[in-house]
C-alpha positions in Angstrom: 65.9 11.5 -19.0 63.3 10.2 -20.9 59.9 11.1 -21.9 57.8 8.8 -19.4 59.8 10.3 -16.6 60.0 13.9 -17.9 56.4 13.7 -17.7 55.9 12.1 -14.6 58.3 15.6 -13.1 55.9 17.5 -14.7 53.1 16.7 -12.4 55.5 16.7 -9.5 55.5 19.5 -6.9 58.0 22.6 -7.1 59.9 21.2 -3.6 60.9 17.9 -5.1 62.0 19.1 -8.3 64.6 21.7 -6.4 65.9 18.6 -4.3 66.1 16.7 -7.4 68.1 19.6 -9.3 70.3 19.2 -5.8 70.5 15.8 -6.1 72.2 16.2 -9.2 74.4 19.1 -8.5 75.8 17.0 -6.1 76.1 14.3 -8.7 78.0 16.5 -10.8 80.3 17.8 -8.1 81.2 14.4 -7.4 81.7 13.0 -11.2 83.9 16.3 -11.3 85.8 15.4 -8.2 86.4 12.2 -9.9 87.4 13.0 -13.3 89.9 15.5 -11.9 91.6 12.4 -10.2 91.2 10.4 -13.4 88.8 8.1 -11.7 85.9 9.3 -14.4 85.3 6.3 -17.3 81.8 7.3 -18.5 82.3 11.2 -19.8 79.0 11.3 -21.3 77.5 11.1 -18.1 78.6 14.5 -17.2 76.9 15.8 -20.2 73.7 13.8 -19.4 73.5 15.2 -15.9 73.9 19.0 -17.2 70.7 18.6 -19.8 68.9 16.6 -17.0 69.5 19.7 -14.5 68.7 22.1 -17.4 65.2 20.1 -18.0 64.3 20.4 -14.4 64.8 24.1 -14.2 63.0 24.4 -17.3 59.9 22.8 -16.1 60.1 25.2 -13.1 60.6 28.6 -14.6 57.6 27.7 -17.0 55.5 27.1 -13.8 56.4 30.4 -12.8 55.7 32.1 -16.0 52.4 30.2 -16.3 53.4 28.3 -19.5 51.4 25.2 -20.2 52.7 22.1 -21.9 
């Protein structure tokens, strides 16, 4: 994720980050499902979709603890 669009989820609303971080669960599942039947070529995308899910909820819980950035 990079910096323009981390920003542009910072202005974003609380509802379309969750069905973002959904969006990307579902992602993952999928990538997993695939890399279980040795489909899976790009590994690092696995890794890439875990810190992008970790941003998110990052930018959420600091909403709720009223941490500005």
């Amino acid at each position: 994720m990079k910096k323009e669009e981390l920003k542009k989820w910072r202005e974003a609303t609380n509802q379309e980050i969750e069905n973002k971080i959904m969006e990307l669960k579902r992602k993952l599942y999928e990538m997993k499902n695939q890399l279980l039947l040795g489909q899976l070529k790009n590994y690092s995308q696995l890794k890439e979709i875990k810190k992008d899910i970790a941003r998110l909820k990052t930018i959420l819980n600091e909403r709720k603890l009223g941490v500005k950035k």
